[in-house]
C-alpha positions as CSV (number, residue, x, y, z in Angstrom):
1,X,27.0,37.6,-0.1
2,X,24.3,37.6,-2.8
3,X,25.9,34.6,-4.4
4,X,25.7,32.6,-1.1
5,X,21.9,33.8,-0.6
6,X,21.3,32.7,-4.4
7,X,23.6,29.0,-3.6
8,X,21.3,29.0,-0.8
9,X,18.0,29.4,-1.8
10,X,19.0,26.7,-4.7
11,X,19.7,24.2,-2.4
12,X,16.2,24.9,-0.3
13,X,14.5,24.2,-4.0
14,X,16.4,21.0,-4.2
15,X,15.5,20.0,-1.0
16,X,11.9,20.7,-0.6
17,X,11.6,18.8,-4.6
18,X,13.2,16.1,-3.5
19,X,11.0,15.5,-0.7
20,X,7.8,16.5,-3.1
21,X,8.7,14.0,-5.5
22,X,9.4,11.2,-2.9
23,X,6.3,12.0,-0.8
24,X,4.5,11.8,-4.2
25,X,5.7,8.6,-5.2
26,X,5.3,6.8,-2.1
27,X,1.5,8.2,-1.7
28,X,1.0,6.8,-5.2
29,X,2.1,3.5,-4.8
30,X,1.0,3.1,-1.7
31,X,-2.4,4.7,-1.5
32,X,-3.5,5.1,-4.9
33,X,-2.1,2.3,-6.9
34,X,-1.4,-1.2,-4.5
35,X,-4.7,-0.6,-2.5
36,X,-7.3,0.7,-4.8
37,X,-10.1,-0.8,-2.2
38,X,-9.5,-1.5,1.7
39,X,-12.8,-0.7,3.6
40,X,-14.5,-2.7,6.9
41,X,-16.7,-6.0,6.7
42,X,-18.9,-7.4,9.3
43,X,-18.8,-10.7,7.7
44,X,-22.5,-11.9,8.5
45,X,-24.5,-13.3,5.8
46,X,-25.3,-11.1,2.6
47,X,-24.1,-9.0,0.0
48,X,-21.1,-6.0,0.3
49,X,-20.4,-3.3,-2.4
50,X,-17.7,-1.6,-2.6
51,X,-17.7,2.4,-3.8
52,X,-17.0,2.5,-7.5
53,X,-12.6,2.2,-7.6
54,X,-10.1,2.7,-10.8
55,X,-7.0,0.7,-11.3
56,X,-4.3,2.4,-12.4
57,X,-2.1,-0.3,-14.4
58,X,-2.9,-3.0,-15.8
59,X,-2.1,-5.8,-13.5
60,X,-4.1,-9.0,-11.7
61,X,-5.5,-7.7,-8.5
62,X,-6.4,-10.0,-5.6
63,X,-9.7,-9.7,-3.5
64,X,-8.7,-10.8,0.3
65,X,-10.0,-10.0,3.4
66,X,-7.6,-9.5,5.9
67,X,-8.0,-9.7,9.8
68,X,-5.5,-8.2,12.7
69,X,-3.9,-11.3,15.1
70,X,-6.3,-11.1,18.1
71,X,-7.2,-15.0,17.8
72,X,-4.7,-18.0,18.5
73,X,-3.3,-19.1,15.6
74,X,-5.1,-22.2,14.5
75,X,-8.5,-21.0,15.3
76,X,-7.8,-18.3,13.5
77,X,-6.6,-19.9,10.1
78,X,-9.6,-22.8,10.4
79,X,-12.4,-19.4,10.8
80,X,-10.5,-18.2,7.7
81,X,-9.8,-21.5,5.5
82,X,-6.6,-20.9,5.0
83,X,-4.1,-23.8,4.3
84,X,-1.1,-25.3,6.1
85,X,-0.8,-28.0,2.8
86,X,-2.7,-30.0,0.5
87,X,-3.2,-32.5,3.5
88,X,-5.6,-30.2,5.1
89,X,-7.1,-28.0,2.7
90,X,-8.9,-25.7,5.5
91,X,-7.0,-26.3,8.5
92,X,-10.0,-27.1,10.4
93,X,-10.4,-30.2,12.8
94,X,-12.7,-32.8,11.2
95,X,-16.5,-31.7,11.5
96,X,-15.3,-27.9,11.1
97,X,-15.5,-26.0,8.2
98,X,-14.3,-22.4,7.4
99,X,-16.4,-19.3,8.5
100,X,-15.1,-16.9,5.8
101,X,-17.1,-18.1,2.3
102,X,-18.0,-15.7,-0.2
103,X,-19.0,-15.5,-3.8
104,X,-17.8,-12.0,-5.7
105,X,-18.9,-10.4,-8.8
106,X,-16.9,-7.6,-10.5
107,X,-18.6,-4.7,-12.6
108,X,-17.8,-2.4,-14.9
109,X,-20.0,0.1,-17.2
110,X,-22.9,-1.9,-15.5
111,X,-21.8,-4.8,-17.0
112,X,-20.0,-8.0,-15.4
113,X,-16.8,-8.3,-16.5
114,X,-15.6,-11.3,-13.5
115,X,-17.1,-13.6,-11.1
116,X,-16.1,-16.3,-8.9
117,X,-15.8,-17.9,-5.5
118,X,-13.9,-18.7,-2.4
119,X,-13.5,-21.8,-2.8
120,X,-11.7,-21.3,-6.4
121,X,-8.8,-20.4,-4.1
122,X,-9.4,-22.5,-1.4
123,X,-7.1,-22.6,1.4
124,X,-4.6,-19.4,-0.1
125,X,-3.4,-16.6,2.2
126,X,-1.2,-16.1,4.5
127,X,0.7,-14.4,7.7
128,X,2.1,-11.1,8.3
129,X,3.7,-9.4,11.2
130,X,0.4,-8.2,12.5
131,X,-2.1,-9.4,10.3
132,X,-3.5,-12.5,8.4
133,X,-4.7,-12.6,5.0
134,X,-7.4,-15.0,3.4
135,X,-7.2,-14.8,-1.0
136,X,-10.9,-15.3,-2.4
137,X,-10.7,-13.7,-6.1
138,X,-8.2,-12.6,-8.6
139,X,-9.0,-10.3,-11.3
140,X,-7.6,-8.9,-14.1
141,X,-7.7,-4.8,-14.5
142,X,-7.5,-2.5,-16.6
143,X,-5.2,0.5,-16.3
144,X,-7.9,3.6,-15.8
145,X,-11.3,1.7,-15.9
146,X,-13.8,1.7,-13.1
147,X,-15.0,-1.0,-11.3
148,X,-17.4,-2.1,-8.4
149,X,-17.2,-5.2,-6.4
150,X,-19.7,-7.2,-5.1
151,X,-18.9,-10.0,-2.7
152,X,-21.8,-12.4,-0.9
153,X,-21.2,-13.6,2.3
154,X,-22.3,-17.0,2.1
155,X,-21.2,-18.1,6.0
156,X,-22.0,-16.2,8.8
157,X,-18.5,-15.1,9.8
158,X,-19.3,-12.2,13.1
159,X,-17.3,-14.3,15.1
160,X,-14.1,-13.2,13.0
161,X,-15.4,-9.3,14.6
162,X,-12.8,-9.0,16.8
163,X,-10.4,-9.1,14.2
164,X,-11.7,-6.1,12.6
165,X,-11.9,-7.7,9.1
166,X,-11.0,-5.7,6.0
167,X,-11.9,-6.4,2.4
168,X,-9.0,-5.1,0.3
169,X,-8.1,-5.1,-3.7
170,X,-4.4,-5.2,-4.2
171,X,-2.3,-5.5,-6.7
172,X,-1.0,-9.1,-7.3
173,X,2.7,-9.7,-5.9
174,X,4.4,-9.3,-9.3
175,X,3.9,-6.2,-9.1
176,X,5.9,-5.3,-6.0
177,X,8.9,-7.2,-7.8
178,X,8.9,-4.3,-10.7
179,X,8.2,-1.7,-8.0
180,X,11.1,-2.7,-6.1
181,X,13.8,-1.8,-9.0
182,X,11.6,1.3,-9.8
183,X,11.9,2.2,-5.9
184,X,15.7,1.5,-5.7
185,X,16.0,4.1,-8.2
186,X,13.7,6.6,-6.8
187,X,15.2,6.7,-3.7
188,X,19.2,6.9,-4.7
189,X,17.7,9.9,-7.2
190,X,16.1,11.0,-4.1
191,X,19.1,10.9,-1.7
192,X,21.1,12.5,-4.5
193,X,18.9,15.5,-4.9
194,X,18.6,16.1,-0.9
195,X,22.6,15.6,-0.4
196,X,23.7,18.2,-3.2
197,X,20.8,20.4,-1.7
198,X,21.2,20.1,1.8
199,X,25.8,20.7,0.9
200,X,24.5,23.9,-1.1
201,X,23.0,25.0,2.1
202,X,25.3,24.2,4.4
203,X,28.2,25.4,2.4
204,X,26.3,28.6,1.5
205,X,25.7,29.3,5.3
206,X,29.4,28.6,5.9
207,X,30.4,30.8,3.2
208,X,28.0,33.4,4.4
209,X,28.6,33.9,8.0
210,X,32.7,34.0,6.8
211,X,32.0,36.8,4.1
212,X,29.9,38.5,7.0
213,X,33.4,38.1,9.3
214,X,35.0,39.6,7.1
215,X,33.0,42.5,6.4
216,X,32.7,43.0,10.2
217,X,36.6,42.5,10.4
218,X,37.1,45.8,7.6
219,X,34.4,47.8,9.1
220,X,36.0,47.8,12.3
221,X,39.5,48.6,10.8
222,X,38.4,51.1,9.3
223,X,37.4,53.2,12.3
């Protein structure tokens, strides 16, 4: 019976590891390392800083502000710039331009270290399931240094409210192509872990309740 107790707390070790490591990998990548910066803009006229962030490899990093669906479709990507082609640069009907223009400056050690504008990307974003992104910087970082952002409003943009607008720094998309080979093995090493803990448990419990039959089994013969 002690050797199924000791099979079984060896597979509760296993199991709660495996969901330590996994829970820590995922709250890395997600939270600490693809999203250094995600915080609320009003998008009126004037200057935003971000809190002081650290990268944590050494990747390009894309400044976007991102907005939930709660606008039809092409008004939405004209108040945003973003592109359908290289025929229509804005997708805006002719007299209309954009809402979302901004100029950014990047800061480290109190020194600029990156600048640029909106319209160096002009027309890049895109779609998601429930949310539509608008590309206006690209940086390089540095794996551990500090930064602060800066990014001027140069369009009064309010009208984009009710899509609760975001500025975010993420990670560049090549980095989600490594991350997908590093996650495939993460998660069969995870799987593997919980299986051969969660099969020491339930064979320990098995083995248990028999070896406690059978002591039950001889007490009772021997009366």
């Amino acid at each position: 019976m002690k050797r199924s107790h000791g099979r079984m707390w060896v597979g509760i070790i296993l199991v709660s590891a495996g969901l330590l490591f996994y829970g820590s990998w995922v709250l890395w990548n997600v939270l600490i390392v693809a999203h250094p910066v995600s915080m609320p803009v009003s998008l009126e006229v004037g200057n935003v800083r971000t809190p002081e962030f650290r990268v944590n490899v050494n990747r390009y990093y894309i400044i976007k502000v991102e907005a939930q669906k709660r606008l039809s479709p092409d008004i939405l990507d004209c108040m945003m710039g973003i592109s359908l082609g290289p025929s229509d640069p804005n997708n805006c009907i002719e007299g209309k331009e954009p809402l979302l223009q901004a100029n950014w400056t990047l800061w480290s050690d109190g020194r600029i270290v990156n600048q640029g504008s909106s319209e160096d990307h002009r027309g890049r974003g895109g779609w998601a399931q429930d949310e539509v992104e608008r590309d206006i910087g690209v940086f390089k970082g540095e794996s551990g240094k500090k930064y602060v952002l800066d990014v001027n409003f140069t369009r009064d943009g309010t009208a984009l409210a009710v899509t609760d607008p975001h500025l975010k720094v993420v990670v560049a998309g090549e980095y989600y192509e490594d991350e997908m080979v590093a996650d495939y093995v993460c998660s069969l090493l995870f799987f593997v872990i919980e299986a051969i803990g969660l099969t020491l448990i339930i064979t320990s419990a098995i083995r248990y309740r028999r070896e406690r039959a059978v002591v039950r089994h001889n007490l009772i013969r021997s009366r």
